[in-house]
C-alpha positions in Angstrom: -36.7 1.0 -14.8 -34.8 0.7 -11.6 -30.9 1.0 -10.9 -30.5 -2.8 -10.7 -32.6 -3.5 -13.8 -29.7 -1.1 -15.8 -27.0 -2.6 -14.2 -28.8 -6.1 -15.3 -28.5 -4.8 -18.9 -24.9 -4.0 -18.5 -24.4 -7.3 -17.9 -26.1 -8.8 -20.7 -24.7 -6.5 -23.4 -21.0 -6.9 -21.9 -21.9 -11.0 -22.2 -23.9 -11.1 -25.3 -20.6 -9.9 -27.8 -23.8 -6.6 -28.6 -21.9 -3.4 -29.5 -24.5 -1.4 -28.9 -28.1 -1.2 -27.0 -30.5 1.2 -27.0 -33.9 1.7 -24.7 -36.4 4.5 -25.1 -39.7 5.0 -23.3 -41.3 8.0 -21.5 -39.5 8.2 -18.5 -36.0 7.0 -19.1 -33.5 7.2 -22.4 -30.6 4.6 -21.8 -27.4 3.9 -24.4 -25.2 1.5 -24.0 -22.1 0.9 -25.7 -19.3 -1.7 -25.8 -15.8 0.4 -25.8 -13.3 -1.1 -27.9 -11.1 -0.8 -24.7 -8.0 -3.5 -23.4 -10.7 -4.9 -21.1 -14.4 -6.2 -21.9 -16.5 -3.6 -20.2 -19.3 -2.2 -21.2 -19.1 1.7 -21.8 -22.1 3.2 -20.5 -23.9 6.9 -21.2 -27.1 6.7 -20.0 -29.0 10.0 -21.0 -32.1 10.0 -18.6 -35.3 12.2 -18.6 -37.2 11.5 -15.5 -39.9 13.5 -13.9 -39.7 15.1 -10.3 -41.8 12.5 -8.7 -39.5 9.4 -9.8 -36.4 8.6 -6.9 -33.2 8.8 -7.7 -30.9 6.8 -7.1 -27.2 7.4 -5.0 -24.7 6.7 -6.5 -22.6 3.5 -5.7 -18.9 4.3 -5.8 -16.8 4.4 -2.9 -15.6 7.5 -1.0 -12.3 9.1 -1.7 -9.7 7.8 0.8 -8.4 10.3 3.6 -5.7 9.9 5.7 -5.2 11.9 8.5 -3.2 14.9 8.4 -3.0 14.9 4.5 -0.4 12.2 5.2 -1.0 8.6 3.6 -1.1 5.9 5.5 1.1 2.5 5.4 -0.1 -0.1 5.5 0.9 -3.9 6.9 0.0 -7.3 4.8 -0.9 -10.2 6.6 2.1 -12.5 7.3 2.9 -15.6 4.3 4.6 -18.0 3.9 6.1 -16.8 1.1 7.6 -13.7 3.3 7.7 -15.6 7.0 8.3 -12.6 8.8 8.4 -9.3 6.5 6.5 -6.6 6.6 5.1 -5.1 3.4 4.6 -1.9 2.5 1.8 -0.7 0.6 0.5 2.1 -1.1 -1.8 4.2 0.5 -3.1 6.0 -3.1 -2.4 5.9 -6.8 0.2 7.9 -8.2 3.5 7.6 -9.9 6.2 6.2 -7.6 9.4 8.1 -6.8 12.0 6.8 -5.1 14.2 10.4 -4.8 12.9 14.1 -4.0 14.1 15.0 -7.3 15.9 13.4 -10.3 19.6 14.4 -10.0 18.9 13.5 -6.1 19.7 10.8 -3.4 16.8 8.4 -3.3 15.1 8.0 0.1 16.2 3.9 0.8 17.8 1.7 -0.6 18.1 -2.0 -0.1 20.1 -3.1 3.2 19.1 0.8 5.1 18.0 0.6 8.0 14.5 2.5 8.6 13.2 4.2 11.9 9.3 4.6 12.4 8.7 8.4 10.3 11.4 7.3 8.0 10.9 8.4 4.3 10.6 6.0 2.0 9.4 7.2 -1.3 6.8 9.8 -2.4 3.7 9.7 -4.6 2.7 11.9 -7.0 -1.2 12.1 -7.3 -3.0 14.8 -9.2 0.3 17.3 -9.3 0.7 16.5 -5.2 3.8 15.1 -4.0 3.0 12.8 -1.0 5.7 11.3 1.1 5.2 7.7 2.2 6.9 7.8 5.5 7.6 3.9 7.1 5.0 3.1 10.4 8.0 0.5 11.7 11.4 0.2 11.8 14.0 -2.4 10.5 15.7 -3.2 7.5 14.4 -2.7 3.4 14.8 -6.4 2.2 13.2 -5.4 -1.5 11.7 -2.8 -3.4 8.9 -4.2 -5.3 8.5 -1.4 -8.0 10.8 0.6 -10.2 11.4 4.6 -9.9 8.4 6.5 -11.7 6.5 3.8 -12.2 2.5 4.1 -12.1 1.2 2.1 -8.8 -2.0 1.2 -7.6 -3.9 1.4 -4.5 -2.9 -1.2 -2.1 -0.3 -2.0 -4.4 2.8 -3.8 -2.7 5.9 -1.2 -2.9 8.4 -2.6 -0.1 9.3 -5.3 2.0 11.0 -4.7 5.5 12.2 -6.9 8.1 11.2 -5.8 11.4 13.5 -5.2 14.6 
């Protein structure tokens, strides 16, 4: 059994309403089982026994994202229609947005500042790691998009400046 034939099966226990699928032969021991999760995915604990000679098989999720200098990066959308000319701000990783140092401090922006290039406009928290997400252009903060410790996502929208 190859890696695309499992992923095959995936697909037809996470269609087929199945709550649980199990395959034994001599090579391979496979479980699969439906989570009773928010979303319809398939839960999958594959427990496989194969011998030296079989290959295996790399694994297919994506590498960790690294910005230089330990520093996340920020990132510009494309232009809309919806935002004619602003600039929006992203988030580099996921974390818990902060919009202050600290909670009995200042907060970094606020709508109406004006913003240099290396201006700090928030911080992230990731994994017990406070990263500051420091502005790559200058102008004006027009909105912030998410509220003070809030959860974000990667490539999540967090600002949108108007340029100078």
């Amino acid at each position: 059994m190859d890696f695309k034939q499992i992923q095959e099966l995936i697909k037809l226990v996470g269609k087929s309403g199945i709550s649980e699928l199990s395959i034994e032969n001599q090579d391979i021991k496979l479980k699969i089982k439906t989570g009773t999760t928010s979303h319809d995915t398939p839960v999958v604990m594959p427990q496989m026994v194969m011998p030296p000679a079989v290959q295996q098989v790399a694994p297919v999720a994506p590498p960790p994202v690294q910005a230089s200098e330990n520093k996340p990066v920020v990132k510009e959308s494309d232009t809309t229609a919806e935002n004619g000319n602003l600039i929006t701000i992203k988030s580099p990783i996921v974390g818990t947005f902060y919009r202050s140092p600290g909670p009995d401090k200042e907060v970094f922006v606020k709508v109406g500042d004006d913003i240099e290039v290396g201006s700090v406009l928030c911080i992230i928290e990731a994994m017990k790691l406070f990263n500051e997400i420091e502005s790559e252009f200058a102008g004006k903060i027009v909105k912030i998009l998410v509220d003070d410790a809030s959860p974000v996502e990667f490539e999540q929208p967090l600002f949108l400046i108007e340029p100078r």
